[in-house]
PAZAPA-4460 file (N, C-alpha, C; in steps of 0.05 Angstrom, whole numbers, plus 32768, in hexadecimal, padded with zeros to 4 digits):
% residues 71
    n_x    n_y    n_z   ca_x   ca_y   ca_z    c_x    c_y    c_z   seq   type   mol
   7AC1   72CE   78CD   7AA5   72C8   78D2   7A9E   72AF   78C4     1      X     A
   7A91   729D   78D4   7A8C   7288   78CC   7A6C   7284   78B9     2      X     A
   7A71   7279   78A2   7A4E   726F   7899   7A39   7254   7897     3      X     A
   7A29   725E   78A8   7A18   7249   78A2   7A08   7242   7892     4      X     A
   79FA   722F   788B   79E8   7227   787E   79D6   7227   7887     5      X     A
   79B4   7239   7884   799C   7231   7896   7989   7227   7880     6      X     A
   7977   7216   7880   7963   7207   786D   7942   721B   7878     7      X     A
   7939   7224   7873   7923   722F   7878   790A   7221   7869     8      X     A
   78EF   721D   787C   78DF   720C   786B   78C1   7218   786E     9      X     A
   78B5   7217   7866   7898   7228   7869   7883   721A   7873    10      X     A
   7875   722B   788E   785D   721C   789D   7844   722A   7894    11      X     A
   7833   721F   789A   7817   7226   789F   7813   7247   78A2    12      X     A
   7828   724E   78B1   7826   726A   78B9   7840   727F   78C6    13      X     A
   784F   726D   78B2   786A   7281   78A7   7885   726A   789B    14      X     A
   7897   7274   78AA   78B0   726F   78A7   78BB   7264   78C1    15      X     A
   78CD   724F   78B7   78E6   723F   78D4   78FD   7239   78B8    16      X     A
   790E   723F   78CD   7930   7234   78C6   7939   7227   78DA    17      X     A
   794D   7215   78D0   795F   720E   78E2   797B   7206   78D0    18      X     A
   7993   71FF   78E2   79AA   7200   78DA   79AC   71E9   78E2    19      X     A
   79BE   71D2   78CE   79C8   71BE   78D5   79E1   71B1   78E2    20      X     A
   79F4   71C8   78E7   7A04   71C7   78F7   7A02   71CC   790F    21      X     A
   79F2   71DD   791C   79E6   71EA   7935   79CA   71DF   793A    22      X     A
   79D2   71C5   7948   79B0   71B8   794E   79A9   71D3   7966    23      X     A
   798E   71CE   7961   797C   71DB   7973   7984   71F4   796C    24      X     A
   798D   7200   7950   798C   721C   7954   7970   721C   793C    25      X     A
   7962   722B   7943   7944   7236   792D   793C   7250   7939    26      X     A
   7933   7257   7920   7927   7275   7921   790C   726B   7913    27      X     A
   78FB   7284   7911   78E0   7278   7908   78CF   72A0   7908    28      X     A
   78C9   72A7   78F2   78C5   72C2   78DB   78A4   72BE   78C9    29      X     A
   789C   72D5   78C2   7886   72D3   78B5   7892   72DB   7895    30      X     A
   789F   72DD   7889   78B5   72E3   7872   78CD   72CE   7871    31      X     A
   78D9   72C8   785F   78F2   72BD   7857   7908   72CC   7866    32      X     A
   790D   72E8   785F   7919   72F4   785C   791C   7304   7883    33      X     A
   7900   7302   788A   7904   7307   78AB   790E   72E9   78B2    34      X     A
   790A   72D3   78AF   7918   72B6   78B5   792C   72BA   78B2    35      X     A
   7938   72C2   78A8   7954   72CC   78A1   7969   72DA   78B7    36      X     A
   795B   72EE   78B6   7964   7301   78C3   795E   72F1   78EA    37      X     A
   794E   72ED   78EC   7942   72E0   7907   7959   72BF   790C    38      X     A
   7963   72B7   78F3   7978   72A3   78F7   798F   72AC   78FF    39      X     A
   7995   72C1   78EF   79B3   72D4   78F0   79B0   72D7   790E    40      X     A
   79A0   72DD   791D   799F   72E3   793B   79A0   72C5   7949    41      X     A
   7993   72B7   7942   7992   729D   795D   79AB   728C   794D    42      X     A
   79B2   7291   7930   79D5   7288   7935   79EE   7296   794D    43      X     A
   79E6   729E   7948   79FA   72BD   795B   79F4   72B5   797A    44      X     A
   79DE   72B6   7982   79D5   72B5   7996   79DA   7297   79A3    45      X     A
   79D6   7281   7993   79DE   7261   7991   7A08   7263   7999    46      X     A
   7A14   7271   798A   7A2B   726B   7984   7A38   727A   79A4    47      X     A
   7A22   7291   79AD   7A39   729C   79BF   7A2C   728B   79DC    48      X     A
   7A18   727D   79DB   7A0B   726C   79ED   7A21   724C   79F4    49      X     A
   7A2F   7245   79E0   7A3F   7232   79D5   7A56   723A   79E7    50      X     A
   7A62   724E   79DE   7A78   725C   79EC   7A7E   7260   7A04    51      X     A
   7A61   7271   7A0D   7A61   7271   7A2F   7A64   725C   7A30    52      X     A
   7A59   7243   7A34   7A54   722C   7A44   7A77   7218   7A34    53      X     A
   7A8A   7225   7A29   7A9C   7218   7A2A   7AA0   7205   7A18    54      X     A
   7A84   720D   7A05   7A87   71F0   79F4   7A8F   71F1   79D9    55      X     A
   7A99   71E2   79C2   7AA1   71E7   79AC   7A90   71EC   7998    56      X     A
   7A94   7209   7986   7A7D   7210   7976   7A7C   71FF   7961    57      X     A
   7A79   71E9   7957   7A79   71E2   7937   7A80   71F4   7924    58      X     A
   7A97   71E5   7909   7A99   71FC   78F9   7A83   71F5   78DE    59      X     A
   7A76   7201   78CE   7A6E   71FC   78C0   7A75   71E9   78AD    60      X     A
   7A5E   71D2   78A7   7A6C   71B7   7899   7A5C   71B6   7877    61      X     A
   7A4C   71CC   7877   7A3C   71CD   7858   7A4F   71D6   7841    62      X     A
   7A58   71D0   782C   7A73   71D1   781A   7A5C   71E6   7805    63      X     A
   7A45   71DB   77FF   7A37   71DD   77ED   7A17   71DA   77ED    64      X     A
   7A04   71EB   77E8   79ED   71E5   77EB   79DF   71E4   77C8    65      X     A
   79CB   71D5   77C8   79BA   71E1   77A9   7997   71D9   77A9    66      X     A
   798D   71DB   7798   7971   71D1   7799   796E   71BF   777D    67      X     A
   795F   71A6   7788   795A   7194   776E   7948   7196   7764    68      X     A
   793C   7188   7749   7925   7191   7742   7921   716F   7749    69      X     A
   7908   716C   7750   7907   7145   775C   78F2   713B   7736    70      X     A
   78E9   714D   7730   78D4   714B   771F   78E3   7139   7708    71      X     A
***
């Protein structure tokens, strides 16, 4: 099983993620944690969409993620 990386960012009136390996894949949750879970599906759902149509899934290219402090 392959892993991705999803970046999740906060709106006005919830939650969006997306993955940078899988353009055009996003989910979008009123929680972190439903964003989450709502990604885990439109990855899945993205990767076997890929497949039908014959095309090559990307393998995950994130080695490492972290958060900076910019301050």
């Amino acid at each position: 099983m392959s892993r991705y990386v999803i970046l999740i960012e906060q709106s006005e009136d919830g939650f969006g993620a997306w993955c940078p390996d899988l353009p055009g894949c996003v989910a979008v949750g009123d929680t972190v944690s439903e964003t989450i879970e709502e990604m885990r599906g439109a990855i899945r759902f993205h990767i076997d969409g890929l497949r039908e149509e014959g095309l090559p899934v990307p393998a995950p290219s994130t080695v490492a993620s972290t958060e900076v402090d910019a301050a």
